[in-house]
C-alpha positions in Angstrom: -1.5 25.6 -5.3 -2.4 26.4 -2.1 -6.1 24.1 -2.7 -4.0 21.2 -3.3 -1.8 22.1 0.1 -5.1 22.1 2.2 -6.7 19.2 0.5 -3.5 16.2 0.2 -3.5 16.0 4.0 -7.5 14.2 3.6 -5.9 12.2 0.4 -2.9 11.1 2.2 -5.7 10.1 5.1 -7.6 7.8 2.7 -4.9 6.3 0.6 -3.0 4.7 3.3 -7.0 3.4 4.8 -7.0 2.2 1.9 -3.7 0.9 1.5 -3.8 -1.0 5.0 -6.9 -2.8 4.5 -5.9 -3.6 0.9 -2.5 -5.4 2.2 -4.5 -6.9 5.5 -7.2 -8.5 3.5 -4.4 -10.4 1.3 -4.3 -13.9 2.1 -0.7 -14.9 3.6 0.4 -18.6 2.6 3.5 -18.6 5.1 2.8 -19.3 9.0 4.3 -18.5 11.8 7.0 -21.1 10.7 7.6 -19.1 7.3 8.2 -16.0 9.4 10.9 -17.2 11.8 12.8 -18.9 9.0 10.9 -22.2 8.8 8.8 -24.0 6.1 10.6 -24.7 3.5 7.3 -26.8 1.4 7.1 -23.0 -0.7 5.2 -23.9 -4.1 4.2 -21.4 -6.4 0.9 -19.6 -5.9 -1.0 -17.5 -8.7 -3.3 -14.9 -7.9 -6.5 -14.5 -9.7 -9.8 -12.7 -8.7 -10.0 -10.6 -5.7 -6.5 -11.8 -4.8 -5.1 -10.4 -7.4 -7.2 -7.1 -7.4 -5.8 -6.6 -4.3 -2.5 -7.0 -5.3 -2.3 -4.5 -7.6 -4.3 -1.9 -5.6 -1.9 -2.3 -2.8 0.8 -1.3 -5.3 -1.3 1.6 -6.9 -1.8 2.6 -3.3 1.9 2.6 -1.6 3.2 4.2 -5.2 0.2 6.9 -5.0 0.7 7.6 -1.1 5.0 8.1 -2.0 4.0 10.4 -4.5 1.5 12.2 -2.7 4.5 12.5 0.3 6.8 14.0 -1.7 4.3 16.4 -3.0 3.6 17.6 0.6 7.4 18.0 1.0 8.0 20.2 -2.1 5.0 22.4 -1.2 6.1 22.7 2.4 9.5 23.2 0.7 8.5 26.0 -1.5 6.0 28.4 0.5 
């Protein structure tokens, strides 16, 4: 237990580098306008390829990285 206390620091480390670049390389449809309330032409927009791979490994990744979290906390929690 205490080898996964010294090592989840480095894997909390990676999955949220990870996790960042996965959600800035996604390609966002709404502007400036979509932001502040505007643009209202919204149409429906399917993912394939590396849009949707990075999708899903941005969900794989905040999931992973929550887990991982709560891990730390119980093992602070319990020694």
């Amino acid at each position: 237990m205490q080898f996964i206390g010294k090592i989840l620091p480095y894997i909390e480390i990676v999955l949220s580098v990870v996790l960042v670049m996965a959600i800035l390389l996604q390609q966002s449809s709404a502007g400036l306008g979509g932001a502040l309330g505007g643009g209202d032409d919204t149409f429906h927009h399917t993912r394939r390829g590396f849009e949707k791979f990075l999708f899903y490994l941005s969900i794989v990744c905040g999931i992973l990285f929550a887990l991982s979290a709560l891990l730390t906390i119980i093992i602070k929690a319990r020694g």
